[in-house]
C-alpha positions as CSV (number, residue, x, y, z in Angstrom):
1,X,0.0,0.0,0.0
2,X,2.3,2.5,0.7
3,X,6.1,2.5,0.4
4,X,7.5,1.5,3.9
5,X,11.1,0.8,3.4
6,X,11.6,4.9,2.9
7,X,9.4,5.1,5.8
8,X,11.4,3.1,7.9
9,X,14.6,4.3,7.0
10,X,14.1,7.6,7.5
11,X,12.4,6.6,11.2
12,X,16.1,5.3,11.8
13,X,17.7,8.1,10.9
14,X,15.3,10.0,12.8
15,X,16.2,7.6,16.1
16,X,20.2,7.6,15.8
17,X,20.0,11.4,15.7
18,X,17.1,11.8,18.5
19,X,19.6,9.3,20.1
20,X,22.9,11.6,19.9
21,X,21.4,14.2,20.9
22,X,19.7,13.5,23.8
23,X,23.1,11.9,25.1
24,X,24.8,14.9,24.6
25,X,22.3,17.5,25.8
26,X,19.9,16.2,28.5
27,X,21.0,18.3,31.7
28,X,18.7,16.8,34.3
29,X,17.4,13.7,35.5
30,X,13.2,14.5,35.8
31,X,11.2,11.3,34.7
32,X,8.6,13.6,33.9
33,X,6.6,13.2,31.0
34,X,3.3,14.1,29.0
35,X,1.5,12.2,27.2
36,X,-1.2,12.7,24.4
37,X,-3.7,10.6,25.3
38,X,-6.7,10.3,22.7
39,X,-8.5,7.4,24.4
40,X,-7.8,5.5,21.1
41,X,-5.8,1.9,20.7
42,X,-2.3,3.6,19.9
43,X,-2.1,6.5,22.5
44,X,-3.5,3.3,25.8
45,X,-0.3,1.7,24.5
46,X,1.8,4.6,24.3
47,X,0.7,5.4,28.4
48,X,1.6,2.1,29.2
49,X,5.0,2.4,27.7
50,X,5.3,5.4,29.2
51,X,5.0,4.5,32.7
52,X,6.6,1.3,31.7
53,X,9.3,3.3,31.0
54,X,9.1,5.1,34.9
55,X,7.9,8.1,33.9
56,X,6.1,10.0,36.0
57,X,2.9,10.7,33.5
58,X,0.7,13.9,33.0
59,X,-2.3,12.6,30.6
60,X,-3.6,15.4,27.7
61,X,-6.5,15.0,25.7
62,X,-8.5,17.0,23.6
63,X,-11.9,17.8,22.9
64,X,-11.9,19.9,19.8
65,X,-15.3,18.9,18.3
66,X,-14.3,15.2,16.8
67,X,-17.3,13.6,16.0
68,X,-16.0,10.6,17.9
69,X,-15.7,12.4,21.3
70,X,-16.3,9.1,22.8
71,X,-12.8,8.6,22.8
72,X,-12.4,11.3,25.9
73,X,-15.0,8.7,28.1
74,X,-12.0,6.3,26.9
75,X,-9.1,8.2,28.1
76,X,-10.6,9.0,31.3
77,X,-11.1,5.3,31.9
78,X,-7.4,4.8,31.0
79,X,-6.0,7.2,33.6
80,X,-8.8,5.9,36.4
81,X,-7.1,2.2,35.5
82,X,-3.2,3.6,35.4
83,X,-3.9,5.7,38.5
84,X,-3.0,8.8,36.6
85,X,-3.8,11.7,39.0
86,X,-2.6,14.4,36.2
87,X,-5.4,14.5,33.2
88,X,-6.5,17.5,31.6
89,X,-9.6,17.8,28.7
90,X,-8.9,20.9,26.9
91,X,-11.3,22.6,24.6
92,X,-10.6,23.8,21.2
93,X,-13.3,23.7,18.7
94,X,-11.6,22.8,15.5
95,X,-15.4,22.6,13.9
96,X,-14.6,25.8,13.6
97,X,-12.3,25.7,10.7
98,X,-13.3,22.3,9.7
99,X,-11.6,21.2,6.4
100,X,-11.9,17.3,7.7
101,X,-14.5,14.8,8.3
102,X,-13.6,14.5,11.7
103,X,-14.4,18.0,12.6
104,X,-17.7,18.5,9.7
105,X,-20.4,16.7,8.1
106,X,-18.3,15.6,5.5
107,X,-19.0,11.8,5.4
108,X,-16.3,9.7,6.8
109,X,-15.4,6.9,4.4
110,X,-16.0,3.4,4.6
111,X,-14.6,0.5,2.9
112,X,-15.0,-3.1,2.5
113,X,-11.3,-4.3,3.7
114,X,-8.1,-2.5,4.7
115,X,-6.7,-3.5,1.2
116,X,-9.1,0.0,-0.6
117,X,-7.3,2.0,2.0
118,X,-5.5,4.3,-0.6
119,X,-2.1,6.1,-0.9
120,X,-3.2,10.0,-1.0
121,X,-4.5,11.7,2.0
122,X,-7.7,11.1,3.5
123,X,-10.7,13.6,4.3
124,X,-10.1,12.3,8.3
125,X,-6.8,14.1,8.0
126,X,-7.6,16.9,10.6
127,X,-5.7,20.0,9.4
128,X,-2.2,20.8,11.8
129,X,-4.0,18.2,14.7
130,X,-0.2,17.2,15.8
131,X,0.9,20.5,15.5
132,X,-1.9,21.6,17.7
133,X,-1.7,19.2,20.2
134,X,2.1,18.6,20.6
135,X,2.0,22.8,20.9
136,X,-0.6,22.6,24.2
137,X,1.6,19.9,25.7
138,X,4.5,21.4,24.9
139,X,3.7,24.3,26.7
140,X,2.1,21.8,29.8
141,X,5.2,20.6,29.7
142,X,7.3,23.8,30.6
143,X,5.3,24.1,33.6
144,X,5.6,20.3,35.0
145,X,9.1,20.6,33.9
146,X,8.6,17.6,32.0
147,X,11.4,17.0,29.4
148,X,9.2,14.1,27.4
149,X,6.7,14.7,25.5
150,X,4.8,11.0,24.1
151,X,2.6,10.8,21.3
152,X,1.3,7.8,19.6
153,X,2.3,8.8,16.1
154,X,2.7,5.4,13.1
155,X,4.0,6.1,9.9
156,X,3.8,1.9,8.8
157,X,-0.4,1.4,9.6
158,X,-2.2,4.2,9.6
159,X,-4.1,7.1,6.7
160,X,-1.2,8.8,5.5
161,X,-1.5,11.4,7.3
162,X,1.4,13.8,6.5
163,X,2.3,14.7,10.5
164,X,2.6,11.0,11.4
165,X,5.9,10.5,10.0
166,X,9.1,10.8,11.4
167,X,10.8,13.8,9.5
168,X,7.7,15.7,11.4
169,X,8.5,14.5,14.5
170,X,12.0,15.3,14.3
171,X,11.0,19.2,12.5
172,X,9.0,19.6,15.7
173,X,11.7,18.4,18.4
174,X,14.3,21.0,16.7
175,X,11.4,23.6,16.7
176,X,10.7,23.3,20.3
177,X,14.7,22.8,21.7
178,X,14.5,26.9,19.8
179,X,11.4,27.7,21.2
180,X,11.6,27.1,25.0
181,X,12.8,28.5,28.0
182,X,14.2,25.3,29.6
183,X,16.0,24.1,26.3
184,X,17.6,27.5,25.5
185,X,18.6,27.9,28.7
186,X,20.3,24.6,28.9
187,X,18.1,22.8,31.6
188,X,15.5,21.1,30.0
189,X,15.5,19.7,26.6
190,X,12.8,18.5,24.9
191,X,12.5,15.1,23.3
192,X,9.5,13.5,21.4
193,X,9.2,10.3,22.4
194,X,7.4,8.2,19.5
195,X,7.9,4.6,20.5
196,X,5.3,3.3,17.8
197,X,6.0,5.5,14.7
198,X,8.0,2.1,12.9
199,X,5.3,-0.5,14.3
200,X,2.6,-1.9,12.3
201,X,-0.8,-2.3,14.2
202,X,-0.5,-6.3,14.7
203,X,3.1,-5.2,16.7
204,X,1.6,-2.3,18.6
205,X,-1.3,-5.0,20.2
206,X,1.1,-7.6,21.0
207,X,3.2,-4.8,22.6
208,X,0.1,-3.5,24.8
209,X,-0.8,-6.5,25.7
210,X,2.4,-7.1,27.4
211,X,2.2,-4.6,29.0
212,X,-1.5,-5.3,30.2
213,X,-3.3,-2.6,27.9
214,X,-7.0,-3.4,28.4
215,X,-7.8,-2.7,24.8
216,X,-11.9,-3.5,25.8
217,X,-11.4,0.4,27.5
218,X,-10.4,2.0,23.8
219,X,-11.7,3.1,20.9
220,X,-10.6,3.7,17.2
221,X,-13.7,4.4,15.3
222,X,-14.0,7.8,13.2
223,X,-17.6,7.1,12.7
224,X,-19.2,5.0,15.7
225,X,-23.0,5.1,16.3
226,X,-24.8,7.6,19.2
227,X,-24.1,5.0,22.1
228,X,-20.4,4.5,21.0
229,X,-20.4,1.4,19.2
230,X,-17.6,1.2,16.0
231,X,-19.2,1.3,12.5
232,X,-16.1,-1.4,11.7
233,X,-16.0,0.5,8.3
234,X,-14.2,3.6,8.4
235,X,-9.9,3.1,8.3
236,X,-9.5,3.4,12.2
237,X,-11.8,0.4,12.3
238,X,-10.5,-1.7,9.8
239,X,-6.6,-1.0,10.5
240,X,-7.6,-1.8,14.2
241,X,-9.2,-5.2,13.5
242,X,-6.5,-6.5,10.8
243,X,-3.7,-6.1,13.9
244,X,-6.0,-8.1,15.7
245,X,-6.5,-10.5,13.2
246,X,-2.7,-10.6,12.7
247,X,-2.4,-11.8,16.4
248,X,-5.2,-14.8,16.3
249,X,-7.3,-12.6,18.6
250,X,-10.9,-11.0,18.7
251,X,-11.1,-6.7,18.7
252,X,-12.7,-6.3,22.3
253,X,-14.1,-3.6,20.8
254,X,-17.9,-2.9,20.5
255,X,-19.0,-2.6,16.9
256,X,-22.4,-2.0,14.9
257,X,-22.7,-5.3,12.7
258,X,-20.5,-8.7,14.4
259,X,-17.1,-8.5,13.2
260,X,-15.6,-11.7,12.1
């Protein structure tokens, strides 16, 4: 579908020079960290690597007027499980602009099977969402004095969204290690921690799950019904059940019609 192999290289590059970096540059030892927490199956994995990973975690979310705002309930279920006492729900209503399905009446669309997912750009692409939300928790994090900001960013199974890959990521580390007090003054540099960006969906499961990710409290769905359930159409839906497939193992998730 899509040419991973560029993808992937330029993820590495992305890593070995994140890597260097940080090595040379980190001045102190917080285990801070905020983390973009949508509620969905890819951000629930990135909080549990996260405080796998000792952190010390400050949960953001964001209600910006997605049609699927079911995902907050979600997220809020995730930090009553992790015992995160740090969660905020901001408000930005992105309806405003609109431009995507997500934040319009444009239809979302569906598809038979994850194999008429196509190359371009979808209409669920949400203009500058990343660049939005990374912003607000970048500025979050000045204030916790939290060096690490995660976000559940994949550039191998996902839309093709443009600020899902890792030449993005590392644009928007540089930016903000130019644009902060901390950073410029030597004492906190920022890193982006993306620890699923090179993962495909069937990898990012098995990872949650080791970690004890209870994927039944998530959802994925760009188009679910009025009492939450996932229309199992739209390419949230279908990328989410194919990594289950991959694994032998049934979506816990609710749909609309029985998945097989």
């Amino acid at each position: 579908m899509r040419v991973l192999s560029r993808v992937v290289r330029d993820n590495r590059q992305f890593r070995q020079t994140s890597s260097t970096w940080w090595v040379a540059n980190r001045m102190s030892d917080t285990q801070k960290a905020v983390v973009l927490l949508s509620g969905g199956l890819d951000s629930a994995t990135v909080l549990a690597i996260a405080r796998e990973q000792g952190f010390q975690v400050a949960a953001l979310s964001f209600r910006y007027g997605q049609r699927h705002e079911q995902e907050l309930a979600c997220a809020e279920l995730l930090c009553q499980q992790a015992a995160i006492s740090q969660h905020l729900i901001l408000d930005i209503d992105l309806r405003k602009f609109g431009g995507s399905a997500l934040t319009s009446d444009t239809p979302v669309p569906k598809h038979g099977d994850v194999c008429e997912i196509g190359d371009e750009i979808p209409v669920t692409y949400v203009p500058a969402r990343n660049t939005v939300f990374l912003s607000f928790a970048l500025a979050w994090s000045e204030v916790l004095r939290a060096s690490d900001l995660f976000i559940g960013v994949n550039a191998l199974d996902y839309s093709g969204y443009p600020d899902c890959r890792p030449e993005y990521i590392a644009a928007f580390q540089q930016m903000a290690n130019l644009a902060t007090k901390g950073a410029v003054e030597g004492d906190l540099p920022i890193r982006i921690q993306t620890p699923l960006i090179d993962l495909t969906k069937a990898q990012i499961i098995r990872r949650g799950l080791q970690l004890g990710v209870d994927y039944g409290l998530t959802t994925s769905c760009y188009d679910p019904t009025a009492d939450g359930l996932a229309c199992g159409g739209c390419d949230a839906c279908l990328l989410r059940l194919k990594g289950f497939e991959e694994n032998g193992l049934m979506d816990p998730a609710r749909y609309a019609t029985k998945m097989n």
